[in-house]
C-alpha positions in Angstrom: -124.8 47.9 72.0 -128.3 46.7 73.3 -130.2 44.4 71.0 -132.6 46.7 69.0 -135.2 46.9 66.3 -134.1 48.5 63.5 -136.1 49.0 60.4 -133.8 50.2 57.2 -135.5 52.1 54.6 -133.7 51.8 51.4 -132.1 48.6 50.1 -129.1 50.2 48.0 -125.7 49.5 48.4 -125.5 51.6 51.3 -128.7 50.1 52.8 -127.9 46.8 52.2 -124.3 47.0 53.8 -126.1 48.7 57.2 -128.8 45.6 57.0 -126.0 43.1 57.0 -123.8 44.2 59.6 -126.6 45.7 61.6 -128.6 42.4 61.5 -125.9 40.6 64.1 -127.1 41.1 67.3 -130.1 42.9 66.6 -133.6 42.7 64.7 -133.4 44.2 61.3 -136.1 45.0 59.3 -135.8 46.0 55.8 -138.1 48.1 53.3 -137.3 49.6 49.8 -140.3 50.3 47.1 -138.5 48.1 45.0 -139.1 44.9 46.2 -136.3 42.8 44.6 -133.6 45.1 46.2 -134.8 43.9 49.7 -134.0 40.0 48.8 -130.5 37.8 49.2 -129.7 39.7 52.3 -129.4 36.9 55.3 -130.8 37.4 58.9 -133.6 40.2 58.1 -137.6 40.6 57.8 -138.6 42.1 54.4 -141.4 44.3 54.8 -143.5 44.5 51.7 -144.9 48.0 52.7 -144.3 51.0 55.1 -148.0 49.7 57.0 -145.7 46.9 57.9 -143.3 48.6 59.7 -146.1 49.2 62.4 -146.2 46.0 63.6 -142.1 45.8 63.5 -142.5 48.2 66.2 -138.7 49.5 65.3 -136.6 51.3 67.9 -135.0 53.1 65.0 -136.1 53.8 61.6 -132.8 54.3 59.8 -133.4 55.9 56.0 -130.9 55.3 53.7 -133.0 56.5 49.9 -131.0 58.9 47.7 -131.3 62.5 48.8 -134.0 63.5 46.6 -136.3 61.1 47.9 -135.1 61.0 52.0 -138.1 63.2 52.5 -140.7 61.5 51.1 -139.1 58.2 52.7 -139.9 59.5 55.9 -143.6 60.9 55.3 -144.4 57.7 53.4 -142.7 56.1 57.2 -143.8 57.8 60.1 -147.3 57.7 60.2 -146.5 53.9 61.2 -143.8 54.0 64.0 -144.5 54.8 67.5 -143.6 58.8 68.6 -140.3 56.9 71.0 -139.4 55.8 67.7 -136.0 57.7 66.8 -135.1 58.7 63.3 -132.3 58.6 61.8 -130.7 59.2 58.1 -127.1 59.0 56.8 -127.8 61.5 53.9 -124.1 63.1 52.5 -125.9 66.4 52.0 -127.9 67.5 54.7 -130.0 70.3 52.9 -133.7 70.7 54.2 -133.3 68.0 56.7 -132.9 69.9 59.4 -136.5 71.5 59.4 -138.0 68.4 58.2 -136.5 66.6 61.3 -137.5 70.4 63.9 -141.2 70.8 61.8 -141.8 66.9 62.7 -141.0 67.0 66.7 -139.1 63.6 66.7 -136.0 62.6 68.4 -133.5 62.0 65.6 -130.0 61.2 64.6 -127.9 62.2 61.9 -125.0 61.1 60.3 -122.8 60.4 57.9 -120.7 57.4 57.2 -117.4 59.0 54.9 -116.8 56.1 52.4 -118.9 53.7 50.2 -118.7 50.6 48.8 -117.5 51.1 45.4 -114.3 52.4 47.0 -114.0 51.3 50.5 -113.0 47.6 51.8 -116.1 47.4 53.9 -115.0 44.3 55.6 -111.9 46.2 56.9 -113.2 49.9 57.6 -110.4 50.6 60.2 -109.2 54.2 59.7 -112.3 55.3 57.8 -114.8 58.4 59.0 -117.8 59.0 60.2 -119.7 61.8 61.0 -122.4 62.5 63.5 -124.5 65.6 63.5 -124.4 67.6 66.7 -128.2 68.5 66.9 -129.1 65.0 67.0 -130.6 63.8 70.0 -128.1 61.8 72.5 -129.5 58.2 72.7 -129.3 58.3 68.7 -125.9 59.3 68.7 -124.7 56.8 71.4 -126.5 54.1 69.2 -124.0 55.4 66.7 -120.9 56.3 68.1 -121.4 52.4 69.5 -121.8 50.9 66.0 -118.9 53.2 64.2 -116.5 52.3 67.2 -117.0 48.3 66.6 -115.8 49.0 62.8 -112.9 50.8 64.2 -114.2 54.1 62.6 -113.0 57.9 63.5 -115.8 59.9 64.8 -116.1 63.5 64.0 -119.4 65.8 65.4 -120.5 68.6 63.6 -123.1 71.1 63.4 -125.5 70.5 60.3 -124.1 73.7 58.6 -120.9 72.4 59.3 -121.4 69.2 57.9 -122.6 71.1 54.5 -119.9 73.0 54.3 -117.3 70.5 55.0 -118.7 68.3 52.0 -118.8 71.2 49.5 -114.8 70.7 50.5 -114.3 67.2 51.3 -116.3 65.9 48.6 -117.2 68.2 45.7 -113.6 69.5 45.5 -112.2 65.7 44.5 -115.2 65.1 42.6 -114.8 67.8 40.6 -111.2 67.4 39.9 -112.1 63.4 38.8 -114.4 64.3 36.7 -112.2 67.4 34.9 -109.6 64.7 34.7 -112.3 61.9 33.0 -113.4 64.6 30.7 -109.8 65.7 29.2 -109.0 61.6 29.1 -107.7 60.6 25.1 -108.4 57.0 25.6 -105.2 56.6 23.0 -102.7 57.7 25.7 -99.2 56.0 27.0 -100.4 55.4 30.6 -97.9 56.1 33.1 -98.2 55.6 36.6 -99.1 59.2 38.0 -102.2 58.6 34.8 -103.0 55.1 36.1 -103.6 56.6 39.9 -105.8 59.4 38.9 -107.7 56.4 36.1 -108.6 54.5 38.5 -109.9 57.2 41.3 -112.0 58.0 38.3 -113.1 54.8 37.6 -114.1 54.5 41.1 -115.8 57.8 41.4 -117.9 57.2 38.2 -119.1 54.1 39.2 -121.3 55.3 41.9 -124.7 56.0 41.4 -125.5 58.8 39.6 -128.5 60.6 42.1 -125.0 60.3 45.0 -123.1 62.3 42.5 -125.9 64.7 41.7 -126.8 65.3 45.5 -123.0 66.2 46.2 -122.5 68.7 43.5 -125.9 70.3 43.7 -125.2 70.8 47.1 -125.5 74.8 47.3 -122.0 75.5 49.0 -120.1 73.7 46.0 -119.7 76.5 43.9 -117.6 77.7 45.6 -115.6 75.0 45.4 -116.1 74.9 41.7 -114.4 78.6 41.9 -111.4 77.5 43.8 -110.5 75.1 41.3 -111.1 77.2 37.8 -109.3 80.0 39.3 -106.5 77.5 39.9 -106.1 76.3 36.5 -106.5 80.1 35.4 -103.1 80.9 37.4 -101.5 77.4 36.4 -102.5 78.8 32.3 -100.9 82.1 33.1 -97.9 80.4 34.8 -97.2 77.9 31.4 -98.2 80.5 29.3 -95.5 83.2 30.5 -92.7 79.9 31.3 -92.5 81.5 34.7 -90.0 79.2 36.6 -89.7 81.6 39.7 -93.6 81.9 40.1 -94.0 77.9 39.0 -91.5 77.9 42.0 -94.0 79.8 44.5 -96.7 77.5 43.2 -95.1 74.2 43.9 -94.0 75.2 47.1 -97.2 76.4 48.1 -98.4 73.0 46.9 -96.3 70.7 48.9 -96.9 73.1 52.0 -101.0 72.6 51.8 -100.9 69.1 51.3 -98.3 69.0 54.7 -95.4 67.8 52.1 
């Protein structure tokens, strides 16, 4: 990748990860309306305002804010970056970014890195995802598909309506399940190893950041979802209730055969 200017908006964990790898080989600039965030990371300029971003004179703007305030970001942004400037977000629900990017006449790019780093070993990302939206414009996506190929990342493209959809799946459906399983947990219990597995993806899920685990379930297509996995445990009651072994049968089978076991 050509050295660039980059400016990254949002000094969160996400942010700060982007700022750190991002910052060897190129300029990074980094702003976040909480000034302490934007300290301890090596090899950047902290920008104390989004004025100062003008005379950064960034390539790439690069917001990474929570979803309910990736709008605002940008308004509060662009009035300060030249119109060559491309945009770019890596928002996990796309919702009304699509106008916002078509009302403002900007070449943009965006994506969506799959993992985080309360889970994910992001000094070994090898055989992780990424997505990139289709509509974006093609100089932001090389810039991309160059910086998730260094980390050895698989690249997926789709549509922004895809991209929604496939998170209401890839996303809300595990969530929800995590959180069903948290909810039912009696902290007094014998923990065997099937109950220390699905402990610890809860652990992990719950210690993200509250605003990421809003924006995923509000996301409009999770209901859905939500009705996939109560009319699941509806059958699975009716199945225990009646101790039927030939349609427990059917069910496991069908199990093993969607998860490709």
């Amino acid at each position: 990748m050509v050295s660039m200017k980059i400016v990254i908006v949002g000094i969160g964990k996400m942010g700060s990860w982007l700022a750190s790898t991002l910052s060897l080989g190129n300029e990074v600039g980094v702003y976040d309306s909480d000034r302490g965030r934007s300290t301890g990371i090596k090899g950047v300029v902290l920008l104390g305002s989004p004025a100062e971003i003008e005379n950064f004179q960034p390539d790439i703007v690069i917001n990474a804010v929570s979803l309910g305030n990736t709008l605002k970001a940008f308004e509060d942004t662009t009035p300060y970056i030249s119109q060559k400037c491309i945009l770019a977000d890596i928002a996990s629900i796309k919702g009304d970014l699509p106008s916002y990017y078509l009302d403002s006449g900007r070449r943009f790019v965006s994506t969506h890195p799959m993992f985080g780093p309360t889970n994910a070993n992001m000094n070994l990302l090898g055989g992780e995802s990424a997505i990139i939206i289709r509509e974006s414009d093609e100089d932001g996506k090389r810039i991309f598909r160059d910086i998730y190929n260094k980390l050895g990342l698989k690249i997926y493209e789709f549509s922004f309506a895809e991209h929604d959809s496939m998170m209401a799946y890839s996303l809300t459906l595990p969530f929800s399940s995590s959180m069903v399983f948290a909810g039912c947990v009696d902290t007094q219990a014998v923990p065997g190893t099937n109950f220390r597995k699905h402990m610890e993806l809860a652990k992990g899920l719950l210690s993200e950041d509250d605003n990421l685990l809003s924006e995923i379930l509000f996301n409009p297509k999770s209901i859905s979802q939500l009705e996939r996995i109560t009319t699941m445990l509806e059958y699975l009651k009716h199945i225990i209730q009646s101790k039927d072994y030939e349609e427990a049968e059917k069910l496991f089978n069908k199990l093993r055969a969607n998860i490709g076991k």
